[in-house]
N, CA, C and O atoms as a Tinker XYZ file with bonds, in Angstrom:
   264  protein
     1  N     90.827000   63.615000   61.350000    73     2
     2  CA    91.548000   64.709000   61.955000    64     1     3
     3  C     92.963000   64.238000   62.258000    63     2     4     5
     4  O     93.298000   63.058000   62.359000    81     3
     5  N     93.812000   65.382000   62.402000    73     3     6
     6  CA    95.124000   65.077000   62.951000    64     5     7
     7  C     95.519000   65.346000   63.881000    63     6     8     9
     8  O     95.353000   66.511000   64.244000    81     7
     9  N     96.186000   64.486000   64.676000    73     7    10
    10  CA    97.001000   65.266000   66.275000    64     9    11
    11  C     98.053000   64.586000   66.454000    63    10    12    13
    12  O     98.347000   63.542000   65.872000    81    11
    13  N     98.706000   65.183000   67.320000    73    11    14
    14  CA   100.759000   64.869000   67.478000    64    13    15
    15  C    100.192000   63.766000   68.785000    63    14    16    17
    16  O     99.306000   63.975000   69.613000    81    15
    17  N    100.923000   62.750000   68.633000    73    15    18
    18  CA   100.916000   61.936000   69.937000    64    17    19
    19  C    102.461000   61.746000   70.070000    63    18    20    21
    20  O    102.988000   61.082000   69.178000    81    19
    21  N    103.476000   62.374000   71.333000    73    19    22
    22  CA   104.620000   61.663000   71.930000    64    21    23
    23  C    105.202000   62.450000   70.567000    63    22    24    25
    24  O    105.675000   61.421000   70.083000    81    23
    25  N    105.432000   63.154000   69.883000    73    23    26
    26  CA   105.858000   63.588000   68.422000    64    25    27
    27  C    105.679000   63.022000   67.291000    63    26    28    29
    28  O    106.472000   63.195000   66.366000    81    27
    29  N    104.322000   62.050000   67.164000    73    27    30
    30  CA   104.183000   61.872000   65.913000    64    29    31
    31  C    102.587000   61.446000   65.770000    63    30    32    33
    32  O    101.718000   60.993000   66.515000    81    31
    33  N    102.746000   62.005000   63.869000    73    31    34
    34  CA   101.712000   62.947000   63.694000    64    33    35
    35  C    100.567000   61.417000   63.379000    63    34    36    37
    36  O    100.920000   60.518000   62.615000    81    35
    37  N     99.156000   61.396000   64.164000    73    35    38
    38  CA    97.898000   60.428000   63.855000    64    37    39
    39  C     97.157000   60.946000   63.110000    63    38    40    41
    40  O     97.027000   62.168000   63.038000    81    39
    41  N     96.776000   60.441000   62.686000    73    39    42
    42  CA    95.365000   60.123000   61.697000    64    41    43
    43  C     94.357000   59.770000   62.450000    63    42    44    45
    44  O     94.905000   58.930000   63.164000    81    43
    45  N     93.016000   59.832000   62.873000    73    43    46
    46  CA    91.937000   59.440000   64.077000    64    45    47
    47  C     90.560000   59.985000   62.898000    63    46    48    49
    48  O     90.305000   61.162000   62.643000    81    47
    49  N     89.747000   58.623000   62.260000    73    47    50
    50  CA    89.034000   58.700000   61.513000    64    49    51
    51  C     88.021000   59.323000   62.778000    63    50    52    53
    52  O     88.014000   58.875000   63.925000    81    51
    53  N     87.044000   60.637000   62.201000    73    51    54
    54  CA    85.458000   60.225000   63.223000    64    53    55
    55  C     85.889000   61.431000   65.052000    63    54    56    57
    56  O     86.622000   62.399000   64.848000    81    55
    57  N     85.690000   61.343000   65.646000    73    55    58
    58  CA    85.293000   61.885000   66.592000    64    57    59
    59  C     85.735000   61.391000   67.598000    63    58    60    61
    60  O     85.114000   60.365000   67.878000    81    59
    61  N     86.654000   61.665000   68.407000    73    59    62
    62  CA    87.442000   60.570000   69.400000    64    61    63
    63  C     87.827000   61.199000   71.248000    63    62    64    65
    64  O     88.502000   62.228000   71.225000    81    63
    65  N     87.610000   60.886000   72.141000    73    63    66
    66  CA    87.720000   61.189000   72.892000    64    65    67
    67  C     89.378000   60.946000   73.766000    63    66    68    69
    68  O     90.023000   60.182000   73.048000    81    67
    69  N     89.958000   61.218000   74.634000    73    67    70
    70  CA    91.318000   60.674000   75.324000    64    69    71
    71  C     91.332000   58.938000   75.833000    63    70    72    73
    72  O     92.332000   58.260000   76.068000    81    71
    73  N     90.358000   58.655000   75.881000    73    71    74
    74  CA    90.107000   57.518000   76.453000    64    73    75
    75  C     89.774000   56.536000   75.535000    63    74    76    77
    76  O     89.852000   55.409000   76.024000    81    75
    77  N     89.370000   56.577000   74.171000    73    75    78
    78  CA    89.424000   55.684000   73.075000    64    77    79
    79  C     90.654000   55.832000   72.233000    63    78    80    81
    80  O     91.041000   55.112000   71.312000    81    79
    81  N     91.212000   56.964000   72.761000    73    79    82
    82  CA    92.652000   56.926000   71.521000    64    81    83
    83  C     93.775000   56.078000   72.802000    63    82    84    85
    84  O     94.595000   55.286000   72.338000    81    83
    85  N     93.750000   56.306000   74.465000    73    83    86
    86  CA    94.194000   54.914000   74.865000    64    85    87
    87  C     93.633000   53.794000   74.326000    63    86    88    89
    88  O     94.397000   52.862000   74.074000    81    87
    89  N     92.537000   53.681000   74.105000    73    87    90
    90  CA    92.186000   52.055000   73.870000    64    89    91
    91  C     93.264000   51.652000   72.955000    63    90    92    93
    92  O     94.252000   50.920000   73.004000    81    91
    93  N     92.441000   52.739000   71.746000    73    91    94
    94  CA    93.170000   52.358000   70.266000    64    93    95
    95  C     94.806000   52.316000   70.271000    63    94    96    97
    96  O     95.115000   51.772000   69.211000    81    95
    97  N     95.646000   52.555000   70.792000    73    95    98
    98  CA    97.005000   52.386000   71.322000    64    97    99
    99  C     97.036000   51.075000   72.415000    63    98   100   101
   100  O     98.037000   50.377000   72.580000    81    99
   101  N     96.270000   50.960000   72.838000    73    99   102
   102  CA    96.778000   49.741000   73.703000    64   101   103
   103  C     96.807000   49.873000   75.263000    63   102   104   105
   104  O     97.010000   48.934000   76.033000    81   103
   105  N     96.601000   51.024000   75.577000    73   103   106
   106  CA    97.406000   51.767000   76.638000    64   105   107
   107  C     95.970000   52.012000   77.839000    63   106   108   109
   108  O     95.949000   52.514000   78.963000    81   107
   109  N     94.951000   51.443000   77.039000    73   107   110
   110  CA    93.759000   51.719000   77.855000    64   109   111
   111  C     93.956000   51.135000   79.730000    63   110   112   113
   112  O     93.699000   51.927000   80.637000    81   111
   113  N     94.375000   49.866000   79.985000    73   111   114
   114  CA    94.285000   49.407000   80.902000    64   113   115
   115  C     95.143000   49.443000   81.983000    63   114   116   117
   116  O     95.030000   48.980000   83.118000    81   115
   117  N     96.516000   50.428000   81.133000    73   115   118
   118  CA    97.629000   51.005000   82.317000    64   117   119
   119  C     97.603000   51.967000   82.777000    63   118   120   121
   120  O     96.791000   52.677000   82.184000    81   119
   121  N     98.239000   52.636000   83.866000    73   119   122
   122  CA    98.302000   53.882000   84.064000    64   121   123
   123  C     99.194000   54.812000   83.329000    63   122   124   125
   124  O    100.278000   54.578000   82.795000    81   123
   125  N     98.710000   55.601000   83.387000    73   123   126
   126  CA    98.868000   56.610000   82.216000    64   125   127
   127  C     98.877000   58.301000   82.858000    63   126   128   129
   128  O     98.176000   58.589000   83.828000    81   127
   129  N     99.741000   59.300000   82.186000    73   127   130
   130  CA    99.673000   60.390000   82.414000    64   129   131
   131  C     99.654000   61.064000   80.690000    63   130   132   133
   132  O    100.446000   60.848000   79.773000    81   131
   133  N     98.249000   62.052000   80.735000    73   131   134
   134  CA    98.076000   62.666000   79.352000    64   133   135
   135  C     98.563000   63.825000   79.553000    63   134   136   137
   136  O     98.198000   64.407000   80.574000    81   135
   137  N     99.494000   64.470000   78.671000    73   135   138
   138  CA    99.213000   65.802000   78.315000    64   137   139
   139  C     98.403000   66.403000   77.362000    63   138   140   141
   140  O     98.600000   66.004000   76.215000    81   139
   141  N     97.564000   67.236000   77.509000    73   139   142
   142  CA    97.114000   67.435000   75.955000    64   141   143
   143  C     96.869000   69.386000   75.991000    63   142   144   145
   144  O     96.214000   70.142000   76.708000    81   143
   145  N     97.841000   69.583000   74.746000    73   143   146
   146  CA    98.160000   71.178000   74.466000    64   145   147
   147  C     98.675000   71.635000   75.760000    63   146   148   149
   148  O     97.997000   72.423000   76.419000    81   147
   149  N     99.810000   71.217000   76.190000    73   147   150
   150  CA   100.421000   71.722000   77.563000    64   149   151
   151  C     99.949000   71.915000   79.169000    63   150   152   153
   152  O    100.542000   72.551000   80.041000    81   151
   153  N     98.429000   71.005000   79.299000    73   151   154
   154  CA    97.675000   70.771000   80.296000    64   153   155
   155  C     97.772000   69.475000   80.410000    63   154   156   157
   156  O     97.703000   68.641000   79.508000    81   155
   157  N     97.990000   69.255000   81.925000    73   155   158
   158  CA    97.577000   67.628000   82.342000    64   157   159
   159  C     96.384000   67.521000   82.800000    63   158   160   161
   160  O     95.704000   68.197000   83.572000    81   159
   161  N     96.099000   65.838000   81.760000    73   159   162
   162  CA    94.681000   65.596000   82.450000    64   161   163
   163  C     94.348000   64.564000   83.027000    63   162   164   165
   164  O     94.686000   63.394000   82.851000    81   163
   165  N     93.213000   65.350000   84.198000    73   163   166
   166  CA    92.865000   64.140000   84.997000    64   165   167
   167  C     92.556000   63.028000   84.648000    63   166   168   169
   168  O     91.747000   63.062000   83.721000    81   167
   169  N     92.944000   61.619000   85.101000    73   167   170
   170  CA    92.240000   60.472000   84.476000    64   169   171
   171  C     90.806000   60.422000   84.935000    63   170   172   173
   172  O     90.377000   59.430000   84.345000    81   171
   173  N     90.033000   60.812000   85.494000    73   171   174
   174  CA    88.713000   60.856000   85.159000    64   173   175
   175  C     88.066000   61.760000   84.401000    63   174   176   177
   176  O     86.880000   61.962000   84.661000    81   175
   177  N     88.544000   62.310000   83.579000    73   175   178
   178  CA    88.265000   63.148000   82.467000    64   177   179
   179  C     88.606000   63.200000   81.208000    63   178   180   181
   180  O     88.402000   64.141000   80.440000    81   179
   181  N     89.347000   61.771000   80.882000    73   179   182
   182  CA    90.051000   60.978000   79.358000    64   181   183
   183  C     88.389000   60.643000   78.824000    63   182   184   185
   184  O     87.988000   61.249000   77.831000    81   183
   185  N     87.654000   59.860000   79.388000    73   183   186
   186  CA    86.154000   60.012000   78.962000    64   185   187
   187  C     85.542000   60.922000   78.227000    63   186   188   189
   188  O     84.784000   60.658000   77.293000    81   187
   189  N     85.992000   62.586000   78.806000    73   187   190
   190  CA    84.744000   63.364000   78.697000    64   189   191
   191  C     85.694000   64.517000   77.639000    63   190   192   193
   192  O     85.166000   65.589000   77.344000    81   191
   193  N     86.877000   64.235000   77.207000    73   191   194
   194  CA    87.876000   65.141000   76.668000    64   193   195
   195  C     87.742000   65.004000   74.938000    63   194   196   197
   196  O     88.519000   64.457000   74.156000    81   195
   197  N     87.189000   65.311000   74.825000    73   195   198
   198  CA    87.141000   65.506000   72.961000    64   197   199
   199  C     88.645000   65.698000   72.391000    63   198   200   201
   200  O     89.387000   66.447000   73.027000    81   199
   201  N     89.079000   65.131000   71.355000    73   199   202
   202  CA    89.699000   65.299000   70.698000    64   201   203
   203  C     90.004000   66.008000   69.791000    63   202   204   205
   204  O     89.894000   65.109000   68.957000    81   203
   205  N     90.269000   66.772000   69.261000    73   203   206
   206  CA    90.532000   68.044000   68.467000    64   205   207
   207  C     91.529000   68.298000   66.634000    63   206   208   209
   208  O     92.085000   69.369000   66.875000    81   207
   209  N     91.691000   68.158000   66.088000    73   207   210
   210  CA    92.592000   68.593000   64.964000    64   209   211
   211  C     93.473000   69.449000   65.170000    63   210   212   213
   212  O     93.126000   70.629000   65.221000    81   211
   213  N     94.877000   69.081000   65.348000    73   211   214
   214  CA    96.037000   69.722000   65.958000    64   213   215
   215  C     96.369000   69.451000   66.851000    63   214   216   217
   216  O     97.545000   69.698000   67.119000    81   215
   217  N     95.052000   68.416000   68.373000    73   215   218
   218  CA    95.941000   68.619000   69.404000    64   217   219
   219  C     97.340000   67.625000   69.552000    63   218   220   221
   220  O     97.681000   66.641000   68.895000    81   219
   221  N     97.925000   68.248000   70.585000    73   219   222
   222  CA    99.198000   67.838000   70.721000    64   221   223
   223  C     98.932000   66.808000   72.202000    63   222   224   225
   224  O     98.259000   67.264000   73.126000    81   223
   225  N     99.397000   65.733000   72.263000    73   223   226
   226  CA    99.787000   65.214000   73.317000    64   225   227
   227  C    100.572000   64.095000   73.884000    63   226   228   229
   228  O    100.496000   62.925000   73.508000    81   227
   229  N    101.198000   64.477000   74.656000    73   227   230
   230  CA   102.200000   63.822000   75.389000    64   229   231
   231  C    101.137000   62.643000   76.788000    63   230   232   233
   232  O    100.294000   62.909000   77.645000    81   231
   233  N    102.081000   60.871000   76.134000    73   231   234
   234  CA   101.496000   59.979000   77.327000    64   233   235
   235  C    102.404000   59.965000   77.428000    63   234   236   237
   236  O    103.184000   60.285000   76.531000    81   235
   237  N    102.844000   59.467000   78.935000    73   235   238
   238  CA   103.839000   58.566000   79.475000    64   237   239
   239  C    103.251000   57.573000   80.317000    63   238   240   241
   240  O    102.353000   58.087000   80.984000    81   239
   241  N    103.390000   56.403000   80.545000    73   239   242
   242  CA   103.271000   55.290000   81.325000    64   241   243
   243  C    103.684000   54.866000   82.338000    63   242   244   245
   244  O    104.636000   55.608000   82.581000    81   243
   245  N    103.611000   54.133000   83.142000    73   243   246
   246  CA   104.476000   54.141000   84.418000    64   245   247
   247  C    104.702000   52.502000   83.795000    63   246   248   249
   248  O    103.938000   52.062000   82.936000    81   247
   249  N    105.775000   51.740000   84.318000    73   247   250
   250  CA   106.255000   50.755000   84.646000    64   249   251
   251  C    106.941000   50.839000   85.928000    63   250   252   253
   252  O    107.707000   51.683000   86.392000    81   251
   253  N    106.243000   49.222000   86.600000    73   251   254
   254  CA   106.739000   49.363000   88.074000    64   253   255
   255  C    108.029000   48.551000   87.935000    63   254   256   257
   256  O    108.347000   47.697000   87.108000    81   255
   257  N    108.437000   48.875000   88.595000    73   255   258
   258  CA   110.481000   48.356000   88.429000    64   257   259
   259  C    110.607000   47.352000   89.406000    63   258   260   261
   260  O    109.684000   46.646000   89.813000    81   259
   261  N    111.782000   47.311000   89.770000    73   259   262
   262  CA   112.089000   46.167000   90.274000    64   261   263
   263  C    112.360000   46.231000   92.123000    63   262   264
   264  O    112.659000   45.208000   92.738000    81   263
């Protein structure tokens, strides 16, 4: 399937939830804010969020500064 991450377009062999496409990015162990199709989602619900063909979503990360 395909979906937009941050504006560009993935490839995600198989069946994937919000919380394995952090893994698969790297991004699993930071904090994180998802958008997905113009809804924010809770981080206890990256688990239970199916992934879709088309969806769109926006992460951003936090970095703590100085």
């Amino acid at each position: 399937m395909r979906i937009i991450v941050n504006g560009e377009t993935r490839t995600i062999a198989g069946e994937a939830t919000v919380e394995v496409l952090l893994d698969t990015l790297g991004l699993g162990s930071r904090s994180v804010a998802v958008q997905r199709n113009q809804e924010i989602l809770s981080p206890a619900a990256y688990g239970a969020t199916e992934l879709a063909h088309g969806d769109m979503l926006e992460i951003v990360f936090f970095i703590r500064g100085i």
